[in-house]
N, C-alpha and C positions, 0 to 999 in steps of 0.2 A: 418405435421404442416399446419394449416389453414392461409389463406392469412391475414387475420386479426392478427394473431400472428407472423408473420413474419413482419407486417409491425410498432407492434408495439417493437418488437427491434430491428430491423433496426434503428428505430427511438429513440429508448433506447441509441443505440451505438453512433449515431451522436451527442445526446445532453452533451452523461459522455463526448466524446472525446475533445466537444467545450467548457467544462466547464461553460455548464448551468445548475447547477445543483439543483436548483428551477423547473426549468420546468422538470427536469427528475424525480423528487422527485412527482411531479404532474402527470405522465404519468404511472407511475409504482403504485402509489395508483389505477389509474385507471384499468390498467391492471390486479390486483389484483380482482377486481370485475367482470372480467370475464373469469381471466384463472386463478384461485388458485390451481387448480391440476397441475400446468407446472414448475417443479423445478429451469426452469431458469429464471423464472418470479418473483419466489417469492424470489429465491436469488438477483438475481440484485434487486428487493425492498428493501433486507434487506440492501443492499448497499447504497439503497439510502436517506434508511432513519437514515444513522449513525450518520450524523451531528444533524438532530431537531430530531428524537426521538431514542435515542440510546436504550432504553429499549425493544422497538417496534423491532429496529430492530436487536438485539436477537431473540429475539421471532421469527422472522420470517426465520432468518439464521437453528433456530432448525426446524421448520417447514420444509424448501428447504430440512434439510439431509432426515428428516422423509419420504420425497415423494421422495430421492433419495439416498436411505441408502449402497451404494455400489459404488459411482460415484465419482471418486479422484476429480476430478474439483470441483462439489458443495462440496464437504468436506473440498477440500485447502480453496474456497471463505470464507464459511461458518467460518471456522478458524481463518479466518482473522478479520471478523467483530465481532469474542469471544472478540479476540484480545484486537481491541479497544476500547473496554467495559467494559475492564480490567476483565475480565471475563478467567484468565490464567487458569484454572485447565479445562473450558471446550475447550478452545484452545488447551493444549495438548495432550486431546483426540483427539479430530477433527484431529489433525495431524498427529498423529502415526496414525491412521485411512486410513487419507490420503495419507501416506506413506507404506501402507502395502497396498491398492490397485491400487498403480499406477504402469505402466512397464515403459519399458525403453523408450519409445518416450512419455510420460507424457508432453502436453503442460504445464504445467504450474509449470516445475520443479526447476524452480530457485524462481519462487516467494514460491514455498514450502522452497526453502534452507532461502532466506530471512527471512520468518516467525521462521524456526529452529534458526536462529541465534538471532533473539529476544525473544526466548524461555531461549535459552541459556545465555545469556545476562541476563534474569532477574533472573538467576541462580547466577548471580557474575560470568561466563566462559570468562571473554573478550578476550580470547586467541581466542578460537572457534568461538566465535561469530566473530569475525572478518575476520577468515576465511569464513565463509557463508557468511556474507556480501560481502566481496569479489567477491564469485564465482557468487551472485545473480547479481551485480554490470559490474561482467566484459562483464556475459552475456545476460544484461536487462539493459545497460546504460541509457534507455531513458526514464525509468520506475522512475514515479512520487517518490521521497525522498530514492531511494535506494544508490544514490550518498552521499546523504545528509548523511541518518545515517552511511554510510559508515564512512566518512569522520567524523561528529561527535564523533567518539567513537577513531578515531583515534587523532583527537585535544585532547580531554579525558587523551589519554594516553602521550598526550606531543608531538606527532609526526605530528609538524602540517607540516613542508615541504610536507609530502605525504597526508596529509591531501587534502592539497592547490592542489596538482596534481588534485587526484580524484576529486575533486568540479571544475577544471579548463575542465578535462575530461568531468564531468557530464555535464558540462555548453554548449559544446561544441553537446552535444545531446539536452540538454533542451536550447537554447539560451532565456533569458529572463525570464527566472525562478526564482522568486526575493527571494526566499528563500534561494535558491544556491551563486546569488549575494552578499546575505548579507553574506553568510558563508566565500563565498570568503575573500570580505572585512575584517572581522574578524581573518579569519588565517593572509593577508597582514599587519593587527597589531599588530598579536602577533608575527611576523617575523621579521617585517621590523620596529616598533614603530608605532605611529602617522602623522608620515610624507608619509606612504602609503594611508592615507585617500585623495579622491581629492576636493579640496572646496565646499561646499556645500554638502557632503555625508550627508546621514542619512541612519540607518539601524532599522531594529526590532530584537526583537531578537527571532531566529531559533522555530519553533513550529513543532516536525515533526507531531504532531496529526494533520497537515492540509493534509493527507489521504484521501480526502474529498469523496468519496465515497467505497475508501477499497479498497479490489481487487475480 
């Protein structure tokens, strides 16, 4: 790996993780123009460009497999950004894909269970799916909405006591994560009434496509 690619994800990692995701979306266009043969270049592009141009960045997710057609990682990532493209039939390739080449120390085995569980999930499985949620959940706490959909699918089903656990757990890794906040708040009203709101709350309501770069 040449110095010049190393240092522009190095500098890829610092901006997803700061939640700049303008200038990462700027860096990785650029990178683009000088490393298009580097499968992890043009995945993380294809990450970055899911919010402004979701079509594009398909496109580019197929690309990363094509330059790395046997690599569980680009295949999980790649899957994910099918994913939110609503793109489910190339999702569930990519992941049986990804799931027939990964062995048993797979970094990235729970955000694979997660993705199964919203495969499943859009099957109508919420049994299952709540299981993978779970397990992605118990083992990837800190991992951007996987509390959230946890929890979501469990309000869903009426279970907001444990609901309210897991968003109090999640919250407790993400401290300030105003999407978790407001999930909070919302299970505390459908438990407790209106008298759990503290004066002046305001919420939005829950958006998990804010994913904002994938995974």
């Amino acid at each position: 790996m040449t110095a010049d690619l190393q240092e522009t994800l190095t500098r890829s990692t610092e901006l997803t993780q700061s939640g700049r995701h303008d200038e990462h979306l700027e860096l990785m266009r650029d990178a683009l123009a000088h490393h298009r043969d580097e499968p992890e270049v043009v995945i993380r592009a294809a990450q970055a460009h899911l919010v402004a141009e979701p079509e594009e960045a398909a496109h580019l997710a197929t690309e990363a497999v094509e330059l790395a057609p046997e690599d569980p990682g680009t295949l999980t990532r790649a899957a994910f950004v099918m994913f939110h493209v609503d793109r489910l039939d190339d999702t569930q390739k990519l992941f049986s894909r990804a799931t027939a080449a990964a062995d048993d120390d797979f970094a990235l085995a729970f955000d694979l269970a997660h993705l199964g569980g919203q495969l499943v999930l859009a099957r109508g499985d919420e049994a299952q799916a709540l299981e993978l949620f779970e397990l992605a959940f118990e083992n990837q706490p800190e991992t951007a909405t996987y509390g959230l959909t946890f929890a979501n699918l469990l309000a869903q089903r009426g279970e907001h006591e444990r609901a309210l656990q897991v968003t109090e757990e999640a919250l407790r890794h993400r401290p300030g994560d105003q999407l978790l906040e407001d999930m909070r708040l919302r299970l505390r009203i459908a438990i407790h009434g209106m008298d759990a709101v503290p004066p002046g709350a305001t919420f939005e309501p829950t958006d998990e496509s804010d994913e904002r770069d994938g995974r």
